[in-house]
C-alpha positions in Angstrom: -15.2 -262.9 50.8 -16.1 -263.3 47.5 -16.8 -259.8 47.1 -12.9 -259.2 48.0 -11.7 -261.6 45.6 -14.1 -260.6 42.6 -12.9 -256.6 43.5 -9.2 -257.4 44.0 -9.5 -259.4 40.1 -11.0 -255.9 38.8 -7.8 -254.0 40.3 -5.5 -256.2 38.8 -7.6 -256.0 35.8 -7.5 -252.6 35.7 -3.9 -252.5 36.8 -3.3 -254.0 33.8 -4.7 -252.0 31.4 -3.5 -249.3 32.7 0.2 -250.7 31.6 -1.1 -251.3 28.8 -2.2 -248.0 28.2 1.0 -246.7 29.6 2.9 -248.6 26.9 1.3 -247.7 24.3 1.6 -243.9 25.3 5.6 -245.2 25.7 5.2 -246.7 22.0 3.8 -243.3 20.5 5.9 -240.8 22.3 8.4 -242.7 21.1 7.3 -242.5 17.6 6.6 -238.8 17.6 9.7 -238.1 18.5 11.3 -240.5 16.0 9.5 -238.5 13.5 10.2 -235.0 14.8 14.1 -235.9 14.4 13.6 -237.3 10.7 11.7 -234.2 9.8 14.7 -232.2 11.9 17.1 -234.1 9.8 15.2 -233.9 6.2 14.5 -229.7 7.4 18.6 -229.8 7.9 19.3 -231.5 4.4 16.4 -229.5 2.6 18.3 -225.9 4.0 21.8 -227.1 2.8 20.4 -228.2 -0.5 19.1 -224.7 -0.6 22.7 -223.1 0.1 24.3 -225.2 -2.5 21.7 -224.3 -5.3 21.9 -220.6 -4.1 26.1 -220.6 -4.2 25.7 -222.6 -8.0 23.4 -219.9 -9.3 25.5 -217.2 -8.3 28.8 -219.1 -9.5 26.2 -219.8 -12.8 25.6 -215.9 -12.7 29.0 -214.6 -12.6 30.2 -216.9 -15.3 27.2 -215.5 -17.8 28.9 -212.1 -17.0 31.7 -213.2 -17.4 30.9 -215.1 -21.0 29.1 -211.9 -22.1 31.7 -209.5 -21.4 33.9 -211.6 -23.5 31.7 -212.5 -26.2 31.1 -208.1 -26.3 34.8 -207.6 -26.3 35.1 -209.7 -29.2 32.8 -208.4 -31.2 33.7 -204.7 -30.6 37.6 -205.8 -31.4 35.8 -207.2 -35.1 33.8 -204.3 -35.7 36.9 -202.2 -34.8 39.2 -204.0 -37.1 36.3 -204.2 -39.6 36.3 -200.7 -39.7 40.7 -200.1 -40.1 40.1 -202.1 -42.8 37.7 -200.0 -44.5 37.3 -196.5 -43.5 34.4 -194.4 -43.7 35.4 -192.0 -46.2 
C-alpha cells in the first residue's frame, strides 16, 4: 500500500512538472512569436523608410538638373550679351 501511495505522489509530481514545462514552452512560443511580428513590423517600417529616401533622392536629383540647367542658361545668356556688347573685331 505504501508503495501505491509513494508511486501515485511521483505521478502527480511528475504531472506537475510536466505543466510546468508545458507552460513555459506556452510562455516562449509565445515570446518568439511576439518578436517575429516586431521584427515583421520594424522589417515593414525599415522598407518604407527605404522607398521614401529613394523617391527624395530622385526628387533631390531632378531638382540639381533642374538648378544646373538654369544656372548654364544664365550664364550662356551673359556671355552672349557680353559678347553684343563688345564684338570681336
Amino acid at each position: 500500500m505504501d508503495e501505491y501511495f509513494e508511486t501515485k505522489k511521483k505521478v502527480e509530481q511528475k504531472k506537475i512538472e510536466l505543466k510546468n514545462l508545458s507552460d513555459k514552452f506556452k510562455e516562449l512560443r509565445s515570446l518568439v512569436y511576439d518578436y517575429k511580428d516586431k521584427k515583421e513590423e520594424e522589417m515593414k517600417q525599415l522598407s518604407q523608410d527605404y522607398e521614401g529616401f529613394k523617391k527624395e533622392i530622385e526628387k533631390n536629383k531632378e531638382d540639381y538638373e533642374k538648378i544646373i540647367e538654369i544656372a548654364t542658361n544664365e550664364i550662356e545668356n551673359f556671355i552672349e550679351k557680353a559678347n553684343l556688347g563688345n564684338p570681336v573685331q
